[in-house]
Each structure stands twice: as C-alpha cells, then as structure tokens.
MARDREN-226403 format. One record per residue (C-alpha): residue number from 0; x, y, z. Coordinates in Angstrom, 2 decimals, always signed. Example, Ala and Ser with C-alpha at 12.3 -4.5 7.8 and 13.67 -1.06 7.14 Angstrom:
2
0/+12.30/-4.50/+7.80
1/+13.67/-1.06/+7.14
REM end
This chain:
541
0/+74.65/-47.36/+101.04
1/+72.37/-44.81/+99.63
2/+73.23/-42.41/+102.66
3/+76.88/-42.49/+101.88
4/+76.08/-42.36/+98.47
5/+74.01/-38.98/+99.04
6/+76.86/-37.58/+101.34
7/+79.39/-37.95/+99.18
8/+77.11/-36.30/+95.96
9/+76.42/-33.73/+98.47
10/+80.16/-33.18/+99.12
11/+81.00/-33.26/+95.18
12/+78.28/-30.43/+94.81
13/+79.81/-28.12/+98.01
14/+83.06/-29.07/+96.61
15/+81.85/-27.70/+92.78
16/+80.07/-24.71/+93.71
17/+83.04/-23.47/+96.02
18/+85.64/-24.11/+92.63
19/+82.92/-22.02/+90.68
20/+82.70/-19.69/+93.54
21/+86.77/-19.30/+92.58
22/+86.13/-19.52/+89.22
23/+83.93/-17.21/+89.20
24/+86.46/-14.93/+91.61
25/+89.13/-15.41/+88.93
26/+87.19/-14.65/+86.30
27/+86.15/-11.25/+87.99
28/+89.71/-10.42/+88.73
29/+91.31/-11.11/+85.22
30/+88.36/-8.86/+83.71
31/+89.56/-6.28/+85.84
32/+93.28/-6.73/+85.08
33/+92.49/-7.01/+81.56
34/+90.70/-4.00/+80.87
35/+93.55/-2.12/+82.83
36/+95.96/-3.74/+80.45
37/+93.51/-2.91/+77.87
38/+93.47/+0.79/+78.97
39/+97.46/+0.83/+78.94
40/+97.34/-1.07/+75.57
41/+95.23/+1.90/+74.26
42/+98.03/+4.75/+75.97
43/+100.84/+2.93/+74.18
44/+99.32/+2.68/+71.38
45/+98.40/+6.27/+70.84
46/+101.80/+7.40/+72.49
47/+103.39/+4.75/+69.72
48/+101.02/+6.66/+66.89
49/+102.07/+9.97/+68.16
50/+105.86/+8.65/+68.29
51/+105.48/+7.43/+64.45
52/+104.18/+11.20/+63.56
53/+107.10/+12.93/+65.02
54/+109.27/+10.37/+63.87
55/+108.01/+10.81/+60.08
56/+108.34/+14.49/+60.85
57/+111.45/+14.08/+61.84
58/+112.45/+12.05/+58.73
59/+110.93/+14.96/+56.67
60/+112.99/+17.41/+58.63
61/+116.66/+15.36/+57.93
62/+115.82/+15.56/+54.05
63/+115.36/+19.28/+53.97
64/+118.48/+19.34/+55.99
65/+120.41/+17.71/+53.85
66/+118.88/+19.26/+50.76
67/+119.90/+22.31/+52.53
68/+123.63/+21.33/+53.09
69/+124.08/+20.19/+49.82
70/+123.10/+23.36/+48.27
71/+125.76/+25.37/+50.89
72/+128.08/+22.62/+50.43
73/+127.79/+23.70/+46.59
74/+127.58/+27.41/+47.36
75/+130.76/+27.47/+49.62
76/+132.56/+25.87/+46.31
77/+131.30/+28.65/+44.87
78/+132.44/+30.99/+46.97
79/+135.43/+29.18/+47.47
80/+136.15/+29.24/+43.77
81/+134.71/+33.33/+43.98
82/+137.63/+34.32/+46.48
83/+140.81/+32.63/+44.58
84/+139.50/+34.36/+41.61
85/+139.28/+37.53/+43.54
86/+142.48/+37.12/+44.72
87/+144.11/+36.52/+41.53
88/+142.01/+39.55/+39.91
89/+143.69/+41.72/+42.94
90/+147.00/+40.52/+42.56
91/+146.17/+41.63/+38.56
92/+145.23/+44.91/+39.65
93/+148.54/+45.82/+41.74
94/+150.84/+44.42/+39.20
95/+148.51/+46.88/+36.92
96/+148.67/+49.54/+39.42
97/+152.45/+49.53/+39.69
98/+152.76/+49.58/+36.54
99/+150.65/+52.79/+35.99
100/+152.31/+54.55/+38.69
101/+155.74/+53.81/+37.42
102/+154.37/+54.63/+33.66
103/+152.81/+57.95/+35.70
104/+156.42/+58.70/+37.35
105/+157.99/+58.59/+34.20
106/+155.99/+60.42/+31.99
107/+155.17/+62.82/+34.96
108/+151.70/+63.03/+34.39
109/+149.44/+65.74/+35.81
110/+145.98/+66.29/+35.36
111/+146.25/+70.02/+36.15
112/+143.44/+69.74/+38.52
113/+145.81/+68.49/+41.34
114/+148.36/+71.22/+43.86
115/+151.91/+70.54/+44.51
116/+150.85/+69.12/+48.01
117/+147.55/+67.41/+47.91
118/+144.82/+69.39/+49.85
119/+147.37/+71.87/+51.84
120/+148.38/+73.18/+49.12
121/+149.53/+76.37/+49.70
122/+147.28/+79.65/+48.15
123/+150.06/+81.13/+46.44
124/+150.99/+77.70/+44.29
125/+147.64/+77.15/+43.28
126/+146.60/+76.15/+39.68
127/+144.38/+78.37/+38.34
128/+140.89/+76.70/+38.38
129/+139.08/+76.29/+34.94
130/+136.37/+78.63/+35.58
131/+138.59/+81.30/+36.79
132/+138.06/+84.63/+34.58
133/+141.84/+86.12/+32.51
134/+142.32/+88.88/+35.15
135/+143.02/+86.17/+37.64
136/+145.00/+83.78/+35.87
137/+147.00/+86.79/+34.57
138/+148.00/+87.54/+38.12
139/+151.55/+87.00/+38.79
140/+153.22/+86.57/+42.36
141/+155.75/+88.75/+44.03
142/+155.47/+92.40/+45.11
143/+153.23/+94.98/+44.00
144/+154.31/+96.78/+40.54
145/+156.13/+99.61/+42.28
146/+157.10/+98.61/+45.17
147/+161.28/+99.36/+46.05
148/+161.73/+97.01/+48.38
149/+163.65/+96.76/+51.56
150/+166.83/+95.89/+49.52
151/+170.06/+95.52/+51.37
152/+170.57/+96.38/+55.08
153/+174.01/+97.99/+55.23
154/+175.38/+99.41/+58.44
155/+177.21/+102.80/+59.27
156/+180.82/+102.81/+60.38
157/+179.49/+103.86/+64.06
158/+177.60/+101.05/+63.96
159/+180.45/+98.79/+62.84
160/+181.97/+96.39/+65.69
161/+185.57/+96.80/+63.44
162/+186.41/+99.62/+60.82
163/+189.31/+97.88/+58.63
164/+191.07/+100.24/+55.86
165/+192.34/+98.89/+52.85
166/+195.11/+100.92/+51.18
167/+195.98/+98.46/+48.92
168/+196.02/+99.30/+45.09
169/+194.60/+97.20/+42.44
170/+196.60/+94.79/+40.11
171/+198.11/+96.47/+37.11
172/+195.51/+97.25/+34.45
173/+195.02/+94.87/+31.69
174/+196.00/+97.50/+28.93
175/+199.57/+97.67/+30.56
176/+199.69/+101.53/+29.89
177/+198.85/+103.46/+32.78
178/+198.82/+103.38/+36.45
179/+196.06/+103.15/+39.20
180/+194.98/+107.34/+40.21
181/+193.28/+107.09/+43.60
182/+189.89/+108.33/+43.37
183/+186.77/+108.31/+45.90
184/+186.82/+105.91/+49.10
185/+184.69/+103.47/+48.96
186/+182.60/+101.47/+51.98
187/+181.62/+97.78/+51.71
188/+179.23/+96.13/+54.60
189/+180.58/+93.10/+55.28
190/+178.89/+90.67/+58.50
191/+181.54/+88.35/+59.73
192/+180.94/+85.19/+61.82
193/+183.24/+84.67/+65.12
194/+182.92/+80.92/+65.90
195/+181.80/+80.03/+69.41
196/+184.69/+78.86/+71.72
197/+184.54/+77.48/+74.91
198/+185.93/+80.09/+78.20
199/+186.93/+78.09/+81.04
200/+186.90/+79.65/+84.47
201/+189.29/+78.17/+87.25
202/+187.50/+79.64/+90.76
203/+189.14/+79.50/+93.91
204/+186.57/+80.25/+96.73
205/+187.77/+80.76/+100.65
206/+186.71/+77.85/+102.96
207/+184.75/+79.09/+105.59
208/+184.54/+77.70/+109.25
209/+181.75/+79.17/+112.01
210/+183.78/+78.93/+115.39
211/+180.34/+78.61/+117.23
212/+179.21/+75.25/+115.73
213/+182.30/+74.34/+113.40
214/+180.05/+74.66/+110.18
215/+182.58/+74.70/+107.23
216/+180.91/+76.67/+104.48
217/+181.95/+78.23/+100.70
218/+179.94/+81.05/+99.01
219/+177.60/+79.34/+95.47
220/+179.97/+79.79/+92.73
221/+178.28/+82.57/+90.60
222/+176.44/+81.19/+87.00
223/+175.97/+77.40/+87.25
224/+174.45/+74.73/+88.63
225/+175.87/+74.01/+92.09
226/+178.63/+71.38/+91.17
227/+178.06/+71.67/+87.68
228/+181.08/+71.66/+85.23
229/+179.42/+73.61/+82.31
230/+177.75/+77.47/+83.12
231/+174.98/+78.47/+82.97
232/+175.43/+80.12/+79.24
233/+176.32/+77.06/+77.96
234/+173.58/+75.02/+79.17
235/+171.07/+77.48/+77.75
236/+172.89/+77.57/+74.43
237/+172.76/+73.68/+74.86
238/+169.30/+73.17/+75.67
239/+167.97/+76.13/+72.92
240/+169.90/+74.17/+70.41
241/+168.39/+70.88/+71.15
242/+165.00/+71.96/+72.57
243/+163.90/+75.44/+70.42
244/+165.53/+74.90/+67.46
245/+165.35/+71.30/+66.67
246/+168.84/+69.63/+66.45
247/+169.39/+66.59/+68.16
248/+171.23/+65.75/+70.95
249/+173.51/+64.16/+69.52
250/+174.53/+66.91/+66.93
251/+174.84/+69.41/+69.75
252/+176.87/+67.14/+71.92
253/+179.16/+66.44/+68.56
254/+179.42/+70.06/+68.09
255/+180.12/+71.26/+71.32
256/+182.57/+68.03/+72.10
257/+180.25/+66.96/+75.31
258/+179.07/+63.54/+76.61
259/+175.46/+62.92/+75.29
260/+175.06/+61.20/+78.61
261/+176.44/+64.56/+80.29
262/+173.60/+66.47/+77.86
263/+170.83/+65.00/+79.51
264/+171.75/+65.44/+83.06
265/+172.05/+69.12/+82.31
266/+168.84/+69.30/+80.74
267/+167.08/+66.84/+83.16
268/+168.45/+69.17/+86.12
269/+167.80/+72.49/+84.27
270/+163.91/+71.15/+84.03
271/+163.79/+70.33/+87.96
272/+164.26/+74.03/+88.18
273/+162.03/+74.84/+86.13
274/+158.92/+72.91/+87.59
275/+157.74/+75.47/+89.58
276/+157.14/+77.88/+86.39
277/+155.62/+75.41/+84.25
278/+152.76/+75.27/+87.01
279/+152.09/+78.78/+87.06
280/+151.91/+79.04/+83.40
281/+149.35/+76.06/+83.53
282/+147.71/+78.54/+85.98
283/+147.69/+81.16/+83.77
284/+146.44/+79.33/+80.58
285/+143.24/+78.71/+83.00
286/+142.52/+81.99/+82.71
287/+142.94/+82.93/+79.53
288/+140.23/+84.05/+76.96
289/+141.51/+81.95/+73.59
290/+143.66/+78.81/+73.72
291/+144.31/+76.95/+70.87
292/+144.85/+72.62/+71.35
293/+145.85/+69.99/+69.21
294/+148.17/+66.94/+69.37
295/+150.09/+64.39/+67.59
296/+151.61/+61.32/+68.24
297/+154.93/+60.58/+70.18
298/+157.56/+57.55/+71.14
299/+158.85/+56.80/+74.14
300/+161.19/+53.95/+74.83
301/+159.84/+52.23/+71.35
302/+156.17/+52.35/+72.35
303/+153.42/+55.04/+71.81
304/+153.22/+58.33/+73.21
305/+151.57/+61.50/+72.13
306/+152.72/+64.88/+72.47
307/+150.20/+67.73/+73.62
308/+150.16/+71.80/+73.11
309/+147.96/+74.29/+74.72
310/+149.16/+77.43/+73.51
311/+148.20/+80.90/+72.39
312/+149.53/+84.62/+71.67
313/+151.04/+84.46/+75.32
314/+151.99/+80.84/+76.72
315/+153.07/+77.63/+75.15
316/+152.48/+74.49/+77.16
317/+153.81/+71.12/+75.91
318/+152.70/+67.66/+77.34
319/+154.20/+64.56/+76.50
320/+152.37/+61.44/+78.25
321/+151.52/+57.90/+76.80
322/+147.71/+58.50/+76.91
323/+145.66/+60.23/+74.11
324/+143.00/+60.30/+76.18
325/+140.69/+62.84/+78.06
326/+142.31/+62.85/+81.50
327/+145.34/+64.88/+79.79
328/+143.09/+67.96/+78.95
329/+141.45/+67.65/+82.42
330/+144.80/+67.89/+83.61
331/+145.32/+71.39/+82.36
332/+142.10/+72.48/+82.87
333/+140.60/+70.38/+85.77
334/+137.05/+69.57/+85.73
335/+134.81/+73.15/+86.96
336/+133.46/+75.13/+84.50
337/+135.39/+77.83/+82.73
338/+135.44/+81.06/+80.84
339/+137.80/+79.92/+77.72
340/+137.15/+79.74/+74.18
341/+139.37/+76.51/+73.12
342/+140.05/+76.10/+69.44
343/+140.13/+72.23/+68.33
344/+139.64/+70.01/+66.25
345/+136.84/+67.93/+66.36
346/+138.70/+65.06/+68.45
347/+136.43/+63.55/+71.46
348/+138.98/+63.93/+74.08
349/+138.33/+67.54/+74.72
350/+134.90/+66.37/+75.39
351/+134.84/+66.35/+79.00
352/+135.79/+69.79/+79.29
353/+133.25/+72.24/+80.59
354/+134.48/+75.16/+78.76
355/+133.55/+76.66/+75.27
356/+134.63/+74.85/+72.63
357/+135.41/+75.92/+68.98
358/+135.83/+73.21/+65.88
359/+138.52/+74.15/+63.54
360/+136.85/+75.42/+60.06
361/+140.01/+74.42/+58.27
362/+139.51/+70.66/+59.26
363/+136.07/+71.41/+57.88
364/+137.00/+72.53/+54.56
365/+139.00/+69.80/+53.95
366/+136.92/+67.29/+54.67
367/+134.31/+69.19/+52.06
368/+137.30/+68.72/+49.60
369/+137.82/+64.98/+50.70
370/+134.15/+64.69/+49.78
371/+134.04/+66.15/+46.55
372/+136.85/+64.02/+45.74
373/+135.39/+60.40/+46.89
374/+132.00/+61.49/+44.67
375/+133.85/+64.07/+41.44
376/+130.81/+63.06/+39.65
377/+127.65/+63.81/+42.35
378/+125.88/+66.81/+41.77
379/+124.37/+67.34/+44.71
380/+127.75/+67.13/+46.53
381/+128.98/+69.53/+44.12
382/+126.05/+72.02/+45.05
383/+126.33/+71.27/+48.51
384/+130.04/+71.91/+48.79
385/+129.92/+75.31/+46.24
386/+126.94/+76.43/+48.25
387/+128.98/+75.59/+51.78
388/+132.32/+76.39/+51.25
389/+132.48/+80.26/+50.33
390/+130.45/+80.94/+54.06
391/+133.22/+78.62/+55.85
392/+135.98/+80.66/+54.43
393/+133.88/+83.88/+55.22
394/+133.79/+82.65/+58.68
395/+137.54/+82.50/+58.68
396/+138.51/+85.87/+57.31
397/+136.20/+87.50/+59.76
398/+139.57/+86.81/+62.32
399/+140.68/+89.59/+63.79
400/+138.38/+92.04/+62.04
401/+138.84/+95.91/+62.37
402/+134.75/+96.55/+62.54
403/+133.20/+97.31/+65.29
404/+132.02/+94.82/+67.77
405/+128.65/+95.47/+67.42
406/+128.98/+95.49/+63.16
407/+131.14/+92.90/+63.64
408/+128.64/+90.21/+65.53
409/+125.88/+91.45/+62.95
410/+128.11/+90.75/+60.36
411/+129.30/+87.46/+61.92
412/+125.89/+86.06/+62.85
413/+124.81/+86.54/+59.22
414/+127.31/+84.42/+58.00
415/+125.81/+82.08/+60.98
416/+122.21/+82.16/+59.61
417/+123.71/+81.51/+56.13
418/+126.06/+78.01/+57.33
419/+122.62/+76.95/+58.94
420/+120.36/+77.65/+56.26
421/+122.38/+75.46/+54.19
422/+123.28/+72.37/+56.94
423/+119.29/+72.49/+57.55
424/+118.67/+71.28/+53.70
425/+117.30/+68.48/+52.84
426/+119.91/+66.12/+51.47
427/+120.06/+62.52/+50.15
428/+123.41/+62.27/+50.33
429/+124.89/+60.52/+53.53
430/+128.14/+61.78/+52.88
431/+125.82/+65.83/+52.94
432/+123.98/+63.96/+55.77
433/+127.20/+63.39/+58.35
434/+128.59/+66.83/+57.31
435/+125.31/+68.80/+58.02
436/+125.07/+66.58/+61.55
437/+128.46/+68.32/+62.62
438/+126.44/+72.22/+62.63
439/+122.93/+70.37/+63.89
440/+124.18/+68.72/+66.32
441/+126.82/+71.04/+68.25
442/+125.89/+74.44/+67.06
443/+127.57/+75.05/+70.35
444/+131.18/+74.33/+68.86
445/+130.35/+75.88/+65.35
446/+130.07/+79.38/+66.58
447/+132.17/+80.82/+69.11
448/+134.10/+82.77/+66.98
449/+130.36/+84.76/+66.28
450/+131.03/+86.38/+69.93
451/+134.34/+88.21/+68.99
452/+136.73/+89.02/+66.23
453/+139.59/+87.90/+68.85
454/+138.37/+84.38/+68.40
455/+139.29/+82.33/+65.29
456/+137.43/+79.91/+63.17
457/+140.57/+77.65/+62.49
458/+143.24/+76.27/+64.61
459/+145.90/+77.33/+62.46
460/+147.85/+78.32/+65.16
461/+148.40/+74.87/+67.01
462/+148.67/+73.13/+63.90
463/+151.77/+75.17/+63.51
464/+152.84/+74.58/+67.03
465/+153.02/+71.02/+66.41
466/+154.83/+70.71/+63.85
467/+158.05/+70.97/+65.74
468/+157.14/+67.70/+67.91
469/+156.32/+66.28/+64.41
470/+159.86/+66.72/+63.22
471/+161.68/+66.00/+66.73
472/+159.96/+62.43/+66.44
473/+160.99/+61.75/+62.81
474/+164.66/+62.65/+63.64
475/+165.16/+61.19/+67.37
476/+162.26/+58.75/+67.39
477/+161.12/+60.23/+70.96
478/+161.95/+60.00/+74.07
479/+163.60/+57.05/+75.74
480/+161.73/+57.42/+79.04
481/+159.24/+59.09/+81.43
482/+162.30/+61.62/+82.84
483/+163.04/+62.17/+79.33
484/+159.81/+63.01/+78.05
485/+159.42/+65.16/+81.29
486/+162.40/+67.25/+80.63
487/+161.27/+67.95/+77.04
488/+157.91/+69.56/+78.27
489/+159.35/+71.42/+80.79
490/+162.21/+72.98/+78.37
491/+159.64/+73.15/+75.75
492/+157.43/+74.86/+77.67
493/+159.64/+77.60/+79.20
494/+161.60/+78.39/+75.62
495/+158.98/+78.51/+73.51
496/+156.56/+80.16/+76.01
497/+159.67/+83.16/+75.71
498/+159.47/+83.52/+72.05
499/+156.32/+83.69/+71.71
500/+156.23/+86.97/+73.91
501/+159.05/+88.82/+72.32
502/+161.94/+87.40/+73.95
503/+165.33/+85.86/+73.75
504/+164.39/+82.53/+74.47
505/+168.61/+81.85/+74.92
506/+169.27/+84.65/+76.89
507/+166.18/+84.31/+78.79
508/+166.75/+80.55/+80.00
509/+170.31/+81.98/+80.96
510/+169.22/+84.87/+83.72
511/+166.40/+82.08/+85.07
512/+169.09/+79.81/+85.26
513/+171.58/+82.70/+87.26
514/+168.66/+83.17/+89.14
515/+167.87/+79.84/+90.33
516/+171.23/+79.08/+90.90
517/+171.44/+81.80/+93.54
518/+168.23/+80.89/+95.14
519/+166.68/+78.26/+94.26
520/+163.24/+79.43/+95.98
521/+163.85/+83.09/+93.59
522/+161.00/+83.53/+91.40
523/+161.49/+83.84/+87.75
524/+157.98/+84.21/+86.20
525/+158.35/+87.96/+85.80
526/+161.76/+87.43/+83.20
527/+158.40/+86.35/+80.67
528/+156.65/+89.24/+81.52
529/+154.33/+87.55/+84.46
530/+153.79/+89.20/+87.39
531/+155.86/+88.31/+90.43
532/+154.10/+85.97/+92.51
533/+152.81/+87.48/+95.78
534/+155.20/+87.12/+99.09
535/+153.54/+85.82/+102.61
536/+152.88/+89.13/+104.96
537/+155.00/+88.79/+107.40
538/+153.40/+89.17/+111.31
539/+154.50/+92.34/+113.13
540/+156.81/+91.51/+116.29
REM end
C-alpha cells in the first residue's frame, strides 16, 4: 500500500514539475511578447504625441487662416465698394468732360500756346512764342517788300492755238450823246478748255493664210491691248486718273461711261505688262546711295493690309501685302550686306536689314514735344528738351549743304559731339532716360547723315509719299483682293516712278503701253530714263 502510495506521489511530483516546467515556458514567452508590445506601446505612443503636436499646429494654422480670410473677405468689400465708386466718379468726369468740350466749342477757346494742327503745325502758321523778341512777331508772311512777282502769264498771238477778232462795237453809251470812235486794238489771253471725247476707230485688217502649213494670221492692231476694246490712250488716261491722281474707280468709270468691272481688267492687264519693269526698278533701288522707307496701313477685302514705299529722287516703289513685318523689306533688299543709307523711322521691321540705317530727326522732335507736353511743369525736361532740340534741327538744315565736304563733315560732326554731350547727361527723368537710350544705344542710326550733305536727317520725303495711300484708303477702303492690291503697286510704281524723274507720267504709260503691245518681250525701262537692258551676244555661224 505504501509502494503505490509512493508511486503515485512520485507521479503527482513528475506530473507538477513538468506543468511548472510549462509554466515556467509560458511565463518566459509572454515576457517576451509583452515587452515587444511594450516597445510598440512606446512607438504609438510617441507617434500619437507627435500626431497631437502637428495636429495643434494644425489647429493654430486654420485660425490664422481664417483670421486671414476674414480680413480679405472685408478688404474685397472694400475694394468692391472702391471700384463702383470709381466708376461712378468716371462716369462724373465724362459727363464733366463733355460738357467742357462743348462749353470749349462754343466759346472757342484757345490758350494761344496751341497751332492750328497739333504738333505738325506748319512753320508759317505758327503763334508767335512768348519769349520771342518784336522784330519777330512783327514779321509778316508773303513776299519780300519789293518783290514784282510773276503776275499773269499771257501768251503771244503766235503762240495762240486760235486768233478770234472781235469787231463788234460796244452798247450805246450811257450819256445817249455820242457814238463809239474806234481807237487802239486791244488783246485779251483767254485759256479755253476742249472737253475730252471719245474717237472710235473701226479697223479692218486682211486675213492672212501661209499656203505651206495653212497658218491663218492678221497683223497686231496698232495701240491696244491685243483684243482690247479701249486704246491704249485711254487706258493710260484711265489708270493716271485712278492710280496718280487719286480719283476712284468708280468716278473715272462714271466719267468716262465704262464698266467698273471693265476698269479693272484694263488695269489688272496693263500691270501684267508691267511686271517685268517693276523688277528692274527693285534692282535699281539696290543700288542706290539714299532711299527713303516708311509705311502705313492698308485694307484688303475688309481685313488688314499695309501699304509700303521705298522711294527717292529717282524711283518710287509701292508694296501692298497683308504683313507689316520684316520679310517685306528683305524682299526689296534681300538679306547680304549693302551700300545704302535708308532713312526711317525708328520702326523694328527694318531691323534685319544689313544696310545703313538713318532714324528720322523729325519723329525725334516730336516726340521731345510729346514730352514736354505729358510733364509742362518739369524743369529738367524743359532743360533737357531746350538744350536738345536747337542741335536736332541743326542736324536737319545741314541737308543738302553748299560747303565743302570736308567743312561740311567738320561742321556736321560738331553738331554730333554736341547731340552726345547732351544724351550722355546724367538725368533722373525716365522720360530724359528712354530719349537719351535712342543716341546711346544706336549711335549707328543717329548719324549717317554726318558722312554727306546728300543724306538727310528726316524722312520727310516718304512721309509725303505716303500720304497718297493714306487718302486712297479713306476714300475706297482698299483693295478687294490680292490681284487688286497687285495691280495698284505695279501702276503705282511705274506712274509715280515717271514723275518723279521729270516726266509725263500719262504720256509715258501710253508709249510703254504701244510698246508692249507690239512686242511684248520690247523693253521699256529706258522711256524713264534707265538704261536699256543688255541683249544676249549672239554666236557667230
């Protein structure tokens, strides 16, 4: 009993220690697992404190936010209430301004300061300026004291296209006395006008048939375009009208009792002809020593265009395109370098041109006036522009100069030094500032004119030049397409091109026309004075 007693203790006490040895197992293992949850408490933890910080930061952050939005919520009802004020105060100040200018318009209101036309106003209708001395105020306009005048320009009787004699006597006198005695013989120059009229020609030409190859052939009927109904002198007379002088084609066609749609095939077929000129008077302009350039804006078929002029004492070449850009001077002068002196303004588009450029000294002046106008009060602009503007009009008159070359470029560059000494000042000003930047930074442009007394200071001569494309637009609104605005350069080109050397630009057109007629491969450049253009040799047999 004892034995199995013992065994079964023994048993009980195996049985025990193995449960402690698991006890003691478990124990072990949730130490372990609780110190790593311990060590991922204490992450969370600090990631949760870290998590609170930015989130209080974050809180912090919203209330300046806010803060902030409610004072630009407030400021943009500020701001708000700012601009309907403004806009009432503006609509104030036009009622106001119409008002003055209507009170101004009625009372006709001048200041005395002001010319008839704003800053081009001519010299001769100048106001006197106040510190002008009595010698020039007292200065009247018209012809020197003395001078007789070219008076009337009568005509001999050999001269005289028509001698009429009238032997008629005078009504009885108003005393009722006496009778008429007849005395001296009197003359009286008298210049009649003998409207145009049309003279239609009725040609019958022989038919012509080659018995080798049965060709049937008619000689060119002399003076017009082949199958044309109108000659040669018309279409000139047409096209001068309507081209030269400025009347519009539909004046001329009312006039002359033609189809305006008839018109323009004449001209457009008249300006095929004369394609082969305009080229060689681009040609020529290449190689010319001055040309003057400006241009001005243009319509074609509603939309913008611009017209073009490259002109001088010689040639006259119009360009009508719908670019104002550079590619239309690169055109006419291409892209190598070359020897010309062209007069601009100071537009950008002649920029690409490798050539010697001169700025316009006009544009320059009026700008100074534009200045002194925007700031009547400155003092420095004042000094600036008294100090500037004598040397710029210097600069101008030395144009065509009768000194000597070499007096002349002394003379010239001293007027230089003196522009430069004055655009090298110090100024304040940034109005002084951009105008002295125009001599510093392209002396280049400034000063061509130094060289020669043949080259200007002012492009005087294109801004006149223009002024006919000016006009043309404000009466006929453009062109109404690319052949249209083709045919005016052409025409343009070729008319005014013949009065500016000398010629009948009428009669002129009418012998090219003859000429090309005839042949159209004849060459017509030397009818402007241009030499003829040289003929292939031809190979010996």
């Amino acid at each position: 009993m004892i034995k199995h007693w013992s065994k079964y203790l023994h048993e009980q006490i195996a049985e025990l220690e193995r449960c402690k040895a698991l006890f003691a197992a478990a124990v072990r293992s949730a130490e372990q697992q609780s110190g790593t949850y311990l060590t991922r408490w204490r992450e969370e933890e600090r990631r949760r404190q870290l998590l609170d910080a930015e989130l209080h930061e974050a809180r912090l952050a919203l209330i300046k936010a806010q803060t902030e939005n409610r004072r630009l919520q407030n400021l943009t009802a500020e701001h708000a209430a700012l601009l309907d004020e403004l806009e009432i105060v503006r609509g104030e100040l036009k009622s106001e301004q119409r008002k003055t200018r209507k009170l101004e318009k009625e009372l006709n209101r001048r200041t005395g300061k002001e010319g008839y036309f704003g800053l081009a106003t001519p010299s001769a209708l100048k106001i006197n300026k106040p510190g002008a001395t009595a010698e020039n105020k007292a200065k009247q306009g018209g012809a020197v004291i003395g001078h007789k005048g070219h008076g009337r320009q009568d005509f001999t009787a050999a001269e005289a296209n028509e001698v009429i004699e009238i032997k008629e006597t005078p009504p009885p006198c108003a005393c009722g006395h006496g009778t008429w005695l007849p005395g001296a013989i009197r003359e009286h120059c008298v210049i009649e006008l003998i409207p145009a009229r049309k003279h239609k020609k009725f040609y019958q030409k022989l038919e012509c048939t080659c018995t080798g190859c049965g060709k049937v052939e008619t000689i060119r009927t002399p003076e017009v375009t082949p199958g044309g109904l109108y000659g040669n002198a018309m279409a000139a007379h047409l096209l001068t009208e309507h081209y030269l002088y400025g009347l519009t084609a539909g004046n001329v066609c009312r006039r002359e009792g033609i189809n305006e749609g008839t018109f323009f095939q004449i001209a457009a077929r008249c300006a095929d002809l004369m394609k082969p000129l305009f080229e060689r008077i681009m040609q020529e302009l290449r190689t010319c020593l001055i040309v003057h350039a400006d241009e001005t804006g243009w319509r074609n078929n509603g939309g913008r265009a611009y017209g073009w002029l490259f002109a001088n004492a010689d040639f006259a070449a119009f360009l009508f395109r719908n670019t104002r850009g550079s590619k239309v001077p690169l055109e006419v002068f291409g892209k190598e370098p070359l020897n010309i002196n062209l007069i601009t303004d100071r537009y950008r588009g002649y920029d690409p041109l490798k050539l010697n450029r001169q700025y316009c000294y006009v544009h320059l002046l009026r700008d100074l006036k534009t200045l002194e106008k925007e700031f009547p009060g400155d003092p420095e602009v004042a000094a600036f522009s008294a100090e500037l503007k004598p040397l710029l009009k210097k600069a101008i008159a030395m144009y065509k100069s009768k000194m000597e070359l070499a007096d002349y470029v002394i003379a010239a560059t001293a007027i230089k030094d003196n522009i430069m000494t004055v655009c090298n000042k110090e100024a304040n000003h940034p109005g002084i500032q951009q105008f002295q930047n125009i001599f510093r930074r392209h002396p280049e442009r400034m000063f061509q004119w130094v060289k020669s007394p043949d080259i200007p200071a002012e492009n005087n001569f294109a801004e006149r030049g223009v002024r006919p494309s000016v006009i043309a637009r404000k009466i006929s609104f453009g062109s109404q397409s690319e052949r249209g605005m083709l045919t005016r350069e052409l025409m343009m080109t070729f008319l005014y091109t013949a009065r500016i050397r000398g010629l009948d630009p009428k009669a002129t057109l009418e012998k090219a026309l003859n000429m090309l007629c005839s042949d159209p491969a004849a060459d017509i450049a030397p009818l402007l004075g241009l030499k003829a253009k040289e003929q292939p040799a031809k190979c010996a047999a």
